[in-house]
VEXBA-788728 format. One line per field, with one value per residue (C-alpha): residue in one letter; x, y, z; residue number from 1. Coordinates in steps of 0.5 Angstrom, whole numbers, plus 500, padded with zeros to 3 digits. Layout:
! residues N
res: (A / ...)
c1: (X / ...)
c2: (Y / ...)
c3: (Z / ...)
n: (NUM / ...)
! end
This chain:
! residues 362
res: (X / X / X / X / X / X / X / X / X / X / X / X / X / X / X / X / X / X / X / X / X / X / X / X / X / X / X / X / X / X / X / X / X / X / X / X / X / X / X / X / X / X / X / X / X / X / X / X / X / X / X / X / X / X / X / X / X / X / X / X / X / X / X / X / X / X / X / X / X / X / X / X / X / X / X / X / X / X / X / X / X / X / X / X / X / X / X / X / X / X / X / X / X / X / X / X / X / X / X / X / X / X / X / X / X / X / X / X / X / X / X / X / X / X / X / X / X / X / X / X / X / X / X / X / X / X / X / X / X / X / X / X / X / X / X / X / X / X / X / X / X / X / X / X / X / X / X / X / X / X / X / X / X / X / X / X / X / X / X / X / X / X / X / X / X / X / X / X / X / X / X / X / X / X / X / X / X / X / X / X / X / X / X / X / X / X / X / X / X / X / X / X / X / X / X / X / X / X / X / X / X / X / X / X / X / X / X / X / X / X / X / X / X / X / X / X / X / X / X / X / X / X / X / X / X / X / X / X / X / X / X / X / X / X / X / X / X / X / X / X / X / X / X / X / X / X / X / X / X / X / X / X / X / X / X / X / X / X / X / X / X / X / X / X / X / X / X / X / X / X / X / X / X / X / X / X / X / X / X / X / X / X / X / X / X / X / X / X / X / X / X / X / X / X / X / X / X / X / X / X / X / X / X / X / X / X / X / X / X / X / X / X / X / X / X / X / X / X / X / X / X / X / X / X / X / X / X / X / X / X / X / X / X / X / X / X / X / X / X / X / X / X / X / X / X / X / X / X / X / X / X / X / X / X / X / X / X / X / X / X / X / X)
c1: (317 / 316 / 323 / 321 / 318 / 317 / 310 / 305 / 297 / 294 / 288 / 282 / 276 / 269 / 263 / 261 / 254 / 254 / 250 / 245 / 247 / 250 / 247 / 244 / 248 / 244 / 245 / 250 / 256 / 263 / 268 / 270 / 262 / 261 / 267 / 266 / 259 / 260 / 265 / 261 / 256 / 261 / 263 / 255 / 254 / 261 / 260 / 265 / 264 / 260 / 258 / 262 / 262 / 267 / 271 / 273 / 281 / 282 / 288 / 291 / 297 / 302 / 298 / 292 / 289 / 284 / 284 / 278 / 281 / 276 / 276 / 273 / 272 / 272 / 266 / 261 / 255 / 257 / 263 / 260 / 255 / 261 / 264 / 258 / 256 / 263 / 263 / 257 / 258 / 265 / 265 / 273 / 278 / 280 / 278 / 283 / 282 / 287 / 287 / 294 / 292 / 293 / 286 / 283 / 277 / 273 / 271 / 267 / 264 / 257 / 256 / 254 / 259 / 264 / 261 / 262 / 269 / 271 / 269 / 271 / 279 / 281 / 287 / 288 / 287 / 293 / 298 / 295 / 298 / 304 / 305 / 304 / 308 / 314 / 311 / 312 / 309 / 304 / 301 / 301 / 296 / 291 / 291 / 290 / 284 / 283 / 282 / 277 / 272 / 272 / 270 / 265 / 261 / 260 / 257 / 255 / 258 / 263 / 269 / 272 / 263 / 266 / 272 / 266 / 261 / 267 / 268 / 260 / 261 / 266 / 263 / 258 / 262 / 264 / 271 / 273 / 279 / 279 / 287 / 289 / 294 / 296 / 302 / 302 / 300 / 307 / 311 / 309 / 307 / 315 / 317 / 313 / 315 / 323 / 322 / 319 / 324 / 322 / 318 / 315 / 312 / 310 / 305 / 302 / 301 / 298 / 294 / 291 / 290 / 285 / 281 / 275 / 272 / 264 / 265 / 258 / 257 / 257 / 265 / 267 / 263 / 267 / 273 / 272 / 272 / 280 / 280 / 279 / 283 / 290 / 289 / 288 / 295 / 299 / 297 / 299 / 306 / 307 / 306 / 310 / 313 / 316 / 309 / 307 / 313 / 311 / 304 / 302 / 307 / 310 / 305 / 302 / 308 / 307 / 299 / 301 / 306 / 301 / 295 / 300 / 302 / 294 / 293 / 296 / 292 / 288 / 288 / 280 / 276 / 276 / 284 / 287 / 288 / 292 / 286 / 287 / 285 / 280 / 282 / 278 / 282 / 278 / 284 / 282 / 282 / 287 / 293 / 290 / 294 / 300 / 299 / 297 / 304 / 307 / 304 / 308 / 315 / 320 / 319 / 322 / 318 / 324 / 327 / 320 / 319 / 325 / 325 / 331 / 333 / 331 / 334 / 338 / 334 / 327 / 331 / 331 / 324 / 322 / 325 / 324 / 316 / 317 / 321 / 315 / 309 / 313 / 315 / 307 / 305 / 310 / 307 / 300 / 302 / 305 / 300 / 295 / 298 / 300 / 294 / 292 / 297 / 299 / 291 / 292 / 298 / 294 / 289 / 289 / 289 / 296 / 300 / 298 / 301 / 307 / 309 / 308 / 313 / 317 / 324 / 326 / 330 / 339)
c2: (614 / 610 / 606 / 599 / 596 / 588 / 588 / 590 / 592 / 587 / 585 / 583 / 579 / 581 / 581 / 573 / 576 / 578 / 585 / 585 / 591 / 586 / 585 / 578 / 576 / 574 / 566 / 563 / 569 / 567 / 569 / 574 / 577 / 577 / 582 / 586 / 587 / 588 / 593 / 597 / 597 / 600 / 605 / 607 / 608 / 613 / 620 / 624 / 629 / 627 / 632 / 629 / 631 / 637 / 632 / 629 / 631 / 630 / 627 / 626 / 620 / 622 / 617 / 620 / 616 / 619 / 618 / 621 / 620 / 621 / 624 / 621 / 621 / 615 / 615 / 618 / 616 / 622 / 619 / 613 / 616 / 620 / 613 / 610 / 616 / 617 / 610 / 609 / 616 / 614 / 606 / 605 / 600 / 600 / 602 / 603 / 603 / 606 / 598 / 593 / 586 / 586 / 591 / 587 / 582 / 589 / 589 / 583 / 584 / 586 / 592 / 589 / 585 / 590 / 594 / 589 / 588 / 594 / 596 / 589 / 590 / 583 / 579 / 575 / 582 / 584 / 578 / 578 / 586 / 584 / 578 / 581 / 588 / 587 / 589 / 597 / 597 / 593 / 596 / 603 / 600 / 597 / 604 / 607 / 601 / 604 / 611 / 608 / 604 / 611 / 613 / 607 / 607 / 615 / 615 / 607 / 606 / 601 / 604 / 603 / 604 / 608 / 602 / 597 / 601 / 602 / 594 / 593 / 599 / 596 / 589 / 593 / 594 / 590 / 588 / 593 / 591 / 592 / 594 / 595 / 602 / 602 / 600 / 594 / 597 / 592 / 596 / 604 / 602 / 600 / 606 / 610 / 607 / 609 / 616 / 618 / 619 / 616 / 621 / 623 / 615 / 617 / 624 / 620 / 613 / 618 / 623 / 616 / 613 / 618 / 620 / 621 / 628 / 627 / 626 / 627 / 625 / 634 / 633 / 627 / 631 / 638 / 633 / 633 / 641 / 642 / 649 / 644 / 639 / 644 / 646 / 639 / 637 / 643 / 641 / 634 / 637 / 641 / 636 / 630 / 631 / 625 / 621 / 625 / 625 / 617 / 616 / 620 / 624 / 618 / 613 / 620 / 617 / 609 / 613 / 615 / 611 / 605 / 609 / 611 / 604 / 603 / 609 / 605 / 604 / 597 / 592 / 594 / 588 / 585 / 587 / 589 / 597 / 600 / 605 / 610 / 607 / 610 / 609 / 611 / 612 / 611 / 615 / 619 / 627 / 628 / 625 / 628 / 634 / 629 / 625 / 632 / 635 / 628 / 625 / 628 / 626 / 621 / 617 / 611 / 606 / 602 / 609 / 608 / 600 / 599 / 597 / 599 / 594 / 594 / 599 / 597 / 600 / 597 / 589 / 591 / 593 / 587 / 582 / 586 / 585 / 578 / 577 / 580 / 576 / 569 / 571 / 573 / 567 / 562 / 565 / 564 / 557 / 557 / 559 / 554 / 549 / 543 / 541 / 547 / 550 / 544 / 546 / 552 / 552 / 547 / 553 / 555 / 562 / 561 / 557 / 562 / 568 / 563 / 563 / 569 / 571 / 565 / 568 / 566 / 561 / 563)
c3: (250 / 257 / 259 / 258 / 265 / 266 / 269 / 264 / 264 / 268 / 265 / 269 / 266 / 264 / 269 / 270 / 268 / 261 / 260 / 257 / 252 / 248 / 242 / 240 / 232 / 227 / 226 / 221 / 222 / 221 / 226 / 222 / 220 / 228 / 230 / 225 / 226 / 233 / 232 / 227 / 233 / 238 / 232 / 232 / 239 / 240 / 240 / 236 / 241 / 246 / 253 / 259 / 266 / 268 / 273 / 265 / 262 / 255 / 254 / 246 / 244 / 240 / 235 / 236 / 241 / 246 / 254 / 257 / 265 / 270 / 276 / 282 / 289 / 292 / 297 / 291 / 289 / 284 / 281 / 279 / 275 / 272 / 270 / 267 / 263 / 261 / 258 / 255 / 250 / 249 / 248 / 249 / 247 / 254 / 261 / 266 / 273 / 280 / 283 / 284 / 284 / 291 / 291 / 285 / 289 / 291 / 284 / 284 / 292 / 293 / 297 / 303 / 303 / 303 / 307 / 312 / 311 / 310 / 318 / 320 / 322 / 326 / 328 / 322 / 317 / 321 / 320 / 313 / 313 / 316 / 312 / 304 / 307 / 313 / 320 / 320 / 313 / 315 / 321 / 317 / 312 / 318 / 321 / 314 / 314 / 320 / 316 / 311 / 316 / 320 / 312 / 311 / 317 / 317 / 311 / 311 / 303 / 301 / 298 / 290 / 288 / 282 / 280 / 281 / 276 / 271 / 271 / 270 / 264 / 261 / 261 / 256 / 251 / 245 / 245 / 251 / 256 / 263 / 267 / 272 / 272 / 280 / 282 / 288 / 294 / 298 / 293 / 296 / 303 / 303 / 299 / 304 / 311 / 309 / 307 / 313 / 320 / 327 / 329 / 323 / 324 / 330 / 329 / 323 / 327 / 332 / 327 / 324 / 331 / 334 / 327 / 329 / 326 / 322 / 315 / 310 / 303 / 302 / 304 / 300 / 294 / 295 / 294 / 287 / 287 / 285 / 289 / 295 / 294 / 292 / 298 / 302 / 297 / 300 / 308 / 305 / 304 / 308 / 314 / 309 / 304 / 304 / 304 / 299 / 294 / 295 / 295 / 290 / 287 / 285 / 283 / 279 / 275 / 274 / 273 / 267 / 264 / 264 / 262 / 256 / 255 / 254 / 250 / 243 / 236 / 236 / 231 / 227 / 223 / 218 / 216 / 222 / 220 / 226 / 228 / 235 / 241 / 245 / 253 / 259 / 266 / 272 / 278 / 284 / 282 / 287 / 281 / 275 / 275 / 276 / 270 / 266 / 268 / 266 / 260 / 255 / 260 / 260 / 264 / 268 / 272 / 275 / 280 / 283 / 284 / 288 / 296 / 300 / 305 / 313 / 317 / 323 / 327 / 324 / 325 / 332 / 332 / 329 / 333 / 340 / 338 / 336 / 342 / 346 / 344 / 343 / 351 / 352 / 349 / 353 / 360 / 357 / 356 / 363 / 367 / 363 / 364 / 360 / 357 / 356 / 355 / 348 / 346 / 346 / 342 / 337 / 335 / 328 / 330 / 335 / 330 / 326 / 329 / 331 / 324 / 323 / 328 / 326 / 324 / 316 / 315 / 313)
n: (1 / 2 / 3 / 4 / 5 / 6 / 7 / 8 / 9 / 10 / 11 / 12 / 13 / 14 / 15 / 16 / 17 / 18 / 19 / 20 / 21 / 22 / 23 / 24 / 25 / 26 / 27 / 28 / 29 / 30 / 31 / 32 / 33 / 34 / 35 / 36 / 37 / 38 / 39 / 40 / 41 / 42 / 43 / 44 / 45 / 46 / 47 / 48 / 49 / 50 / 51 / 52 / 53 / 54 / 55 / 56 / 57 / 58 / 59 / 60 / 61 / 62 / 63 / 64 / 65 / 66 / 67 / 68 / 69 / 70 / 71 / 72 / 73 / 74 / 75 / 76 / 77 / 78 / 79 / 80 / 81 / 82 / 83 / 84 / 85 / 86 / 87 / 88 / 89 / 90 / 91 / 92 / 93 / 94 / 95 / 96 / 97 / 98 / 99 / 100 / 101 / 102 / 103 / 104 / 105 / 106 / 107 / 108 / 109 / 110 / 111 / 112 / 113 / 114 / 115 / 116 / 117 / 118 / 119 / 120 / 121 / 122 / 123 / 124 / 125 / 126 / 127 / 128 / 129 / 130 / 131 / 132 / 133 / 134 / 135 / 136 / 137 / 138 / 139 / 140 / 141 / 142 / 143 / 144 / 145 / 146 / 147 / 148 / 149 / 150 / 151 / 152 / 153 / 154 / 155 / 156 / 157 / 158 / 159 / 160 / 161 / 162 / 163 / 164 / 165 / 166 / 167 / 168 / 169 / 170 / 171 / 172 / 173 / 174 / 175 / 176 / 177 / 178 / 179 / 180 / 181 / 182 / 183 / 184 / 185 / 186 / 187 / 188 / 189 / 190 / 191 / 192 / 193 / 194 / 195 / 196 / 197 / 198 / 199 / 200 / 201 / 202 / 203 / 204 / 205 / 206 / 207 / 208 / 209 / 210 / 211 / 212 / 213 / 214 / 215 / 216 / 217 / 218 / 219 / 220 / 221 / 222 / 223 / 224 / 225 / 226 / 227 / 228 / 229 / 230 / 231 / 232 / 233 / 234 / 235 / 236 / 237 / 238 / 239 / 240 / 241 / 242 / 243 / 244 / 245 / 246 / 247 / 248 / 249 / 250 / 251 / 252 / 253 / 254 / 255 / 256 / 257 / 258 / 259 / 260 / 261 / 262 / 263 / 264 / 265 / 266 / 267 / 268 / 269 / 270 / 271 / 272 / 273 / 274 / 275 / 276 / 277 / 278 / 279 / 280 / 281 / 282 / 283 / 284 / 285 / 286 / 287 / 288 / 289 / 290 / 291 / 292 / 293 / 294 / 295 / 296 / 297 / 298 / 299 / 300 / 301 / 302 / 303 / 304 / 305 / 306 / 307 / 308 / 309 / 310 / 311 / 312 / 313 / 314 / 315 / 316 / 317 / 318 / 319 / 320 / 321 / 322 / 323 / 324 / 325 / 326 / 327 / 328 / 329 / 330 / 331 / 332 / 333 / 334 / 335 / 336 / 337 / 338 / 339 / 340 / 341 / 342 / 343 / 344 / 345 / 346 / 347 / 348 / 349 / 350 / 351 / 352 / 353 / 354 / 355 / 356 / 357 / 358 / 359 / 360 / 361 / 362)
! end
């Protein structure tokens, strides 16, 4: 069994648009009369054996309960449709998604929306990046933002639409429940920052910085082909195998303990018989071996949760750079002038990244 965590599932609430697969009760039911037809509905609709995609893994609990874990590639039309299918025969209990609460709002954007968000990367992103996750960590996430615009404007398709598609399909499903499975994304871009060396940062910042190769919707789809992606992981650890071991290695780890913290019996109308759940997990295809390898593991969460405190040299770092832009934005305002100058200095922007720069209180 899973050694005890402090932050369980998360649970995120359905769609604001209520499907209209939901069916209309007939008037005059109790409470009670009404959750027991709906869940007799649900038990109709399950297939028992139903024909999945092949990107689907069948996973069993030790109390009979199913997982069905779907494989994605997050930039595929395919993908999306592998969810929904995979949702609608097997009608789970739960549905759980790659997502932290930090990643939770690109459920409930449109695609427009997204789209433009995920290719617009401006100042206050930056101090936003910096803010939740310390400088290096930070400045290491906008240019894996980087990445994903380069992605998005190659292929003019918004990221997540599979995690979008699972949380529309859940919404359809009686009694279903939404969680999010990933661990905060903070937590593994500080892991991942401390387990690199200096020069390791540099070739990663530079390989990320210059990333201008032609992708096609062909490509993202040969990423769900495990011949190709086990070739992609062992390049991966060959040239980090710290970063590995941080972003997928160990979040593998928190996959699983949260897709079996789902993975229980549920309560059954009208006597609350423990019956086993049925869960659908929606992860990328490139941490389904992971969580094959370890579901019947023990495991402990809080090894892979902790933060190591900053470096020497990462505290030097930081307060050269701030060092650097208090003096730069000084010599604007000099050069500006007084008025001009306190102007400048009353724009929310500035003040912004003044208290941004702001040393923290002893």
């Amino acid at each position: 069994m899973d050694q005890d965590n402090n932050s369980e599932d998360e649970s995120v609430g359905p769609p604001e648009d209520p499907s209209e697969d939901l069916p209309c009760l007939p008037p005059g039911l109790s409470d009670g009369e009404a959750m027991e037809l709906l869940w007799q509905l649900r038990s109709q609709r399950r297939q028992s054996s139903p024909e999945l995609p092949e990107t689907v893994t069948c996973l069993t609990a030790p109390d009979g309960s199913l997982l069905y874990l779907v494989g994605t590639a997050h930039f595929s039309d395919s993908s999306k449709q592998d969810v929904a299918t995979t949702i609608r025969a097997v009608q789970p209990d739960v549905v759980v998604v790659e997502l932290c609460q930090y990643r939770v709002s690109m459920l409930k954007m449109d695609e427009n929306t997204l789209l433009k968000e995920a290719k617009d990367i401006n100042l206050d992103k930056v101090q936003q990046a910096i803010k939740q996750n310390g400088l290096m960590s930070g400045l290491m996430q906008i240019l894996l933002l980087k990445v994903s615009a380069h992605i998005t404007e190659q292929l003019g398709m918004a990221p997540g639409g599979e995690f979008r598609e699972a949380f529309k399909e859940a919404g359809r499903v009686p009694f279903c429940k939404f969680h999010l499975g990933d661990r905060p994304i903070p937590v593994t871009f500080k892991r991942a920052i401390a387990a690199l060396s200096l020069w390791q940062k540099a070739r990663l910042a530079w390989g990320l910085c210059f990333l201008s190769d032609p992708i096609s919707k062909e490509d993202v789809e040969k990423c769900k082909q495990k011949d190709l992606l086990e070739q992609t992981m062992s390049e991966m650890i060959g040239e980090f195998p710290a970063l590995h071991q941080t972003i997928v290695a160990e979040r593998d780890i928190y996959l699983t303990h949260t897709l079996r913290q789902a993975t229980r019996c549920v309560e059954a109308p009208p006597n609350a018989q423990k019956v086993p759940a049925v869960v659908v997990g929606v992860v990328g295809i490139g941490h389904v071996p992971g969580i094959e390898r370890n579901w019947d593991k023990q495991l402990n969460i809080n090894e892979i949760m902790s933060v190591a405190p900053p470096s020497r040299f990462g505290w030097v770092l930081r307060t050269v750079i701030k060092g650097v832009m208090m003096g730069m934005l000084g010599y604007a305002c000099y050069r500006a002038g007084g008025s001009v100058g306190r102007a400048l200095l009353s724009l929310p922007g500035v003040q912004s990244l003044v208290e941004t720069l702001r040393p923290p209180a002893a």
